[in-house]
C-alpha positions, -999 to +999 in steps of 0.1 A: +141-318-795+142-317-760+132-288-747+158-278-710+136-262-682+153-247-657+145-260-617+141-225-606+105-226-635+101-258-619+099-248-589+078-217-596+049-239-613+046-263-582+043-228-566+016-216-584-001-249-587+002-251-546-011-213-540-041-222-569-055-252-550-049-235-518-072-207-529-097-230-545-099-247-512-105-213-489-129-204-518-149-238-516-147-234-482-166-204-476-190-212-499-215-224-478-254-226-487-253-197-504-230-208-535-240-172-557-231-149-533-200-161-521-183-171-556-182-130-560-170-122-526-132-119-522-119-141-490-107-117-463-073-141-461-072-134-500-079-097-499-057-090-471-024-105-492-035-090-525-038-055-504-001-061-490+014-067-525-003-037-544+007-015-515+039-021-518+056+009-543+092+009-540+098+030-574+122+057-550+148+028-546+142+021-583+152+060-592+176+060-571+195+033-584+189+043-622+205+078-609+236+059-599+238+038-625+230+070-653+249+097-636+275+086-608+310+092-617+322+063-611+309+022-621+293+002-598+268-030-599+230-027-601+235-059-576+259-041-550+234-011-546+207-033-542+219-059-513+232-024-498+193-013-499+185-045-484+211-046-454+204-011-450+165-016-446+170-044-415+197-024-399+180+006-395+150-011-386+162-030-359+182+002-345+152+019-349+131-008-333+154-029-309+129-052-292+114-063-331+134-086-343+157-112-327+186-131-342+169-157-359+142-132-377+171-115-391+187-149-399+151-152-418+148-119-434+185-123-444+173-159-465+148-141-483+182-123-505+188-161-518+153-166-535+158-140-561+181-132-586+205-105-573+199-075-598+161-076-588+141-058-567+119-088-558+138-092-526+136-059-514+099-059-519+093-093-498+114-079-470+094-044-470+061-073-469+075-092-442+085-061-420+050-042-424+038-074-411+054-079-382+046-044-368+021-024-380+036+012-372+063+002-395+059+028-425+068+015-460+081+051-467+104+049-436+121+018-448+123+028-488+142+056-473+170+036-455+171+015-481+180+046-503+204+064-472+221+029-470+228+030-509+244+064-509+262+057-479+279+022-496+293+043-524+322+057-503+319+094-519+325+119-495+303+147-506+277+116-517+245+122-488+210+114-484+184+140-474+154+129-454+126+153-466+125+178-437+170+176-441+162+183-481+137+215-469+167+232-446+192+224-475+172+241-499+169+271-477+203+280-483+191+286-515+161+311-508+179+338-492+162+330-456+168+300-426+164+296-391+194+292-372+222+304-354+244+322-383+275+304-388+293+295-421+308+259-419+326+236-434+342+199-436+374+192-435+381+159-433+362+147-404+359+179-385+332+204-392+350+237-386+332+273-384+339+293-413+328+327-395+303+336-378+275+360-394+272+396-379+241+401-356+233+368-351+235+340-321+267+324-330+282+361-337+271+378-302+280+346-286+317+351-297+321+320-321+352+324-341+365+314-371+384+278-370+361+265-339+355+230-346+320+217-336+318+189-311+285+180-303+248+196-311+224+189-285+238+160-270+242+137-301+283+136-314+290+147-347+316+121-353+312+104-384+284+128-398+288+151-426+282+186-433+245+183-442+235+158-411+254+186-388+237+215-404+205+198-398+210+195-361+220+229-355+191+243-378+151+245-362+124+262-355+126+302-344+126+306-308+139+271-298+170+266-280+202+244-298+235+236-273+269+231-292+297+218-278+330+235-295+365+232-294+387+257-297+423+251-312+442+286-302+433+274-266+433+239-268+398+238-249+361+228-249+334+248-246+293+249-249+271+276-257+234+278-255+223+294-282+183+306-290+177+301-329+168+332-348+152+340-383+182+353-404+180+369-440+214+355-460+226+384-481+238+371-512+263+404-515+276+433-491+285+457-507+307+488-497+331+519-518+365+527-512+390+553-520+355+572-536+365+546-567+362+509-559+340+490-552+344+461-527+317+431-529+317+403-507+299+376-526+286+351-497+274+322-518+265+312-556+227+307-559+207+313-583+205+345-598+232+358-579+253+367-610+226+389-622+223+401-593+259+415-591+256+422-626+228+445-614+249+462-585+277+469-609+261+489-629+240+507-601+282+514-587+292+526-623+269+556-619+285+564-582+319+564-609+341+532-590+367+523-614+379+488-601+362+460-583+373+441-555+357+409-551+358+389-522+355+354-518+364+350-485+348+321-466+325+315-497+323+279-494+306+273-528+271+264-543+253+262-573+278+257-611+262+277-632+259+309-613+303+306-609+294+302-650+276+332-653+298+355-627+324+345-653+309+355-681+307+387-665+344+393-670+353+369-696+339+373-734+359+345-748+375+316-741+365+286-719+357+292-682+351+256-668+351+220-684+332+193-667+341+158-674+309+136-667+306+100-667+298+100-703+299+139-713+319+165-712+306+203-709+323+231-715+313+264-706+325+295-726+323+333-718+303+350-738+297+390-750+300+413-716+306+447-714+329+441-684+356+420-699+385+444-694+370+462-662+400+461-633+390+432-609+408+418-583+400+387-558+400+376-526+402+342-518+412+323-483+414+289-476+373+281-473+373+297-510+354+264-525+337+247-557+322+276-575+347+300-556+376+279-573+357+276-610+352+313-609+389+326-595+409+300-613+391+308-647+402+344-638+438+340-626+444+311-659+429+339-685+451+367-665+419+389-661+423+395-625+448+395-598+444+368-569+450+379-534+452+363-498+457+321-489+454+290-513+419+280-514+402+248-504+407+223-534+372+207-541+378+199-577+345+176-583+314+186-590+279+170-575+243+169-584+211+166-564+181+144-570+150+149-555+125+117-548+086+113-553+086+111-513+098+142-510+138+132-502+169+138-523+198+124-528+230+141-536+267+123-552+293+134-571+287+133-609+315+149-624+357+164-622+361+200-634+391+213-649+401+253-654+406+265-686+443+257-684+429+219-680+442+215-644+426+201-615+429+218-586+414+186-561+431+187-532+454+212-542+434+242-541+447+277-561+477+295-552+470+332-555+488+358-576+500+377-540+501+356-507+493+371-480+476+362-446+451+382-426+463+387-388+437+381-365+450+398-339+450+432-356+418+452-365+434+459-397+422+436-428+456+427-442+444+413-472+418+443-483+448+465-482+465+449-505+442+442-528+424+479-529+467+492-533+467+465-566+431+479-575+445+514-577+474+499-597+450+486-622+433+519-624+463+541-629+473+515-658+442+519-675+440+558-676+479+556-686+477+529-710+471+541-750+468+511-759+432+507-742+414+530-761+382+506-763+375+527-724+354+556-734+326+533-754+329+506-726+315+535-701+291+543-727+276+503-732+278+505-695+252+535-686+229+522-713 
């Protein structure tokens, strides 16, 4: 039997036939008079490639792509993410480095693609080799990484980003409670990243930034083309340093910049106030973690002070973290399913579960930067008719994304999953229509939309105390002062 061999083994046994001889002859060559020593003494030329190959650790791009490949919502080839690593790795490097290379080294370093199969990572690793080689300075970490931005980048998801380590460290501020910046709530829409509002008592807020400015350029460097996170990262830095932002202003129809000095600034999760001596009004800024038990907390902290109906305002709440919209709505759902997520190859549903507040009188206020979580959490109330909606269609973000974090310290973020409301609707890029619409004026001092929704609140009291039927009320105040 005749036995086919393929010319690409072919051609790899001249290879290692060649690169044997050629290190017998460097070997015999240094040899010398002193045959003992030297047969035990590693050839500098030798050492110097073996130290090249064995630095070369490129398992980030290899976790990156098993992420896509296990998690991303959506198919694409192990060979498409990996030529995107590839280009990406020259073309950051050479706008990185302008004078490196010239046309015919990346006519060369584009050659090396055709000597390996296209699913492996034997490519990338000779062109990380061949860079490191041609100037020193070159970090191997720097160039995993654009391989990895270029990969997220090629899938052409719009909330898909990669997070250089000191991006991933702001990001994840959000989440502790505490940043450095100049206290405004943004958001994308489109391509535009629009102030949400400003924070009280903070740069942006005693500068006069207003809701619905749209940011033009930070620090000299155009935001065109960059998303949230890249923009976030400009404006964000170290307390005490100054940050210049070019805005436009659509109610005038003009520019403007601002100068404004970045300041250490706690992010309250909730604000908290009473009205009418009987409800309570809670603007919940963001879901984080532990921000349901946190309200779960408050609420019963408010029950003593003897409110009868919560207000809860979502308001320029942009979003955040699933499972804490999960947990606010098992606050105020016992039964029933709050959110299903459909995954690439799973669905989860998330039901509500044994509260004590599942019939307490709640109303919501959402606008039109209402968000992600903000959506799971008010449509899962309006679709089990447990509270009344109040103020302007929300957003529409009807996916669902997951972060990664890297051995180097980076992250990487794409979209993993749809959800649907109970009702099994989507609301991407429809948003949810509220039970009463109403808009707030902004030329009034009077919040509109609060009035409403504490007259509705006081609705929902009077029912209760009138209502027979609801005689469960006198243990539920009981399980609640326990």
């Amino acid at each position: 039997m005749v036995k086919k061999i393929s010319i690409k083994k072919v051609k790899n046994r001249i290879y290692i036939i060649i690169l044997s001889t050629l290190i017998f002859s460097i070997i015999t060559s240094s040899i010398g008079c002193n045959l003992k020593q030297e047969l035990f003494k590693i050839p500098e030329k030798i050492k110097e490639v073996v130290t090249i190959r064995s630095d070369i650790n490129i398992s980030p791009i290899n976790d990156v792509i098993d992420s896509i490949e296990k998690e991303y919502l959506y198919d694409i080839k192990r060979e498409e993410l990996i030529t995107s690593a590839f280009e990406g790795i020259i073309k950051s490097t050479d706008e990185k480095y302008p004078e490196l290379l010239s046309e015919q080294d990346k006519d060369e370093l584009e050659k090396i693609k055709d000597k390996y199969p296209e699913d492996s990572l034997d490519s990338i690793k000779e062109l990380i080799r061949k860079l490191r080689e041609k100037k020193d300075v070159i970090k191997m970490e720097d160039l995993i990484m654009y391989g990895n931005e270029s990969m997220i980048k090629s899938l052409g998801d719009k909330y898909a980003y990669f997070f250089y380590p000191e991006n991933y460290r702001i990001m994840m501020e959000n989440y502790s409670g505490h940043i450095s910046g100049v206290g405004m709530y943004v958001n994308q829409v489109e391509e535009k990243i629009v102030v949400v509002k400003p924070m009280e008592n903070t740069p942006a807020y005693r500068a006069g930034i207003k809701a619905d400015d749209v940011i033009i350029s930070v620090d000299g460097q155009s935001i065109e083309g960059k998303n949230i996170d890249e923009v976030v990262a400009l404006i964000r830095g170290k307390t005490g340093t100054k940050v210049t932002i070019i805005f436009f202003r659509p109610g005038t129809n003009e520019k403007f910049t601002e100068e404004l000095i970045r300041e250490e600034i706690e992010i309250p999760n909730l604000i908290i106030e009473i009205l009418n001596n009987k409800i309570g009004h809670v603007r919940y800024i963001g879901f984080i973690e532990g921000g349901a038990n946190r309200l779960k907390n408050e609420l019963e902290e408010l029950s003593d002070q003897g409110i009868e109906a919560l207000i809860l305002d979502l308001r320029g709440n942009t979003g955040g973290l699933l499972l804490d919209a999960v947990n606010l709505g098992q606050l105020f759902i016992d039964r029933g399913n709050i959110v299903i997520v459909k995954e690439k190859t799973d669905t989860i549903t998330y039901r509500g579960k044994d509260t004590p507040y599942a019939q307490f009188p709640l109303v919501i206020i959402v606008d039109k930067w209402s968000a992600s979580a903000s959506e799971i959490f008010a449509g899962a109330m309006q679709d089990h008719n447990r509270a009344k909606l109040v103020g302007n269609t929300t957003f529409g973000k009807g996916k669902v994304q997951k972060i990664f974090s890297l051995s180097d310290g980076s992250a990487i973020k794409f979209t993993t999953g749809n959800y649907y409301l109970p009702s099994e609707r989507s609301i991407e890029e429809i948003g949810i229509t509220p039970d009463i619409i109403i808009d707030d004026n902004s030329e009034t001092d009077e919040d509109e939309q609060l009035e409403i929704a504490k007259k509705i609140a006081l609705e929902l009291i009077n029912e209760v105390k009138s209502s027979s039927s609801l005689q469960a009320w006198p243990l539920f105040s009981n399980i609640w002062n326990e």
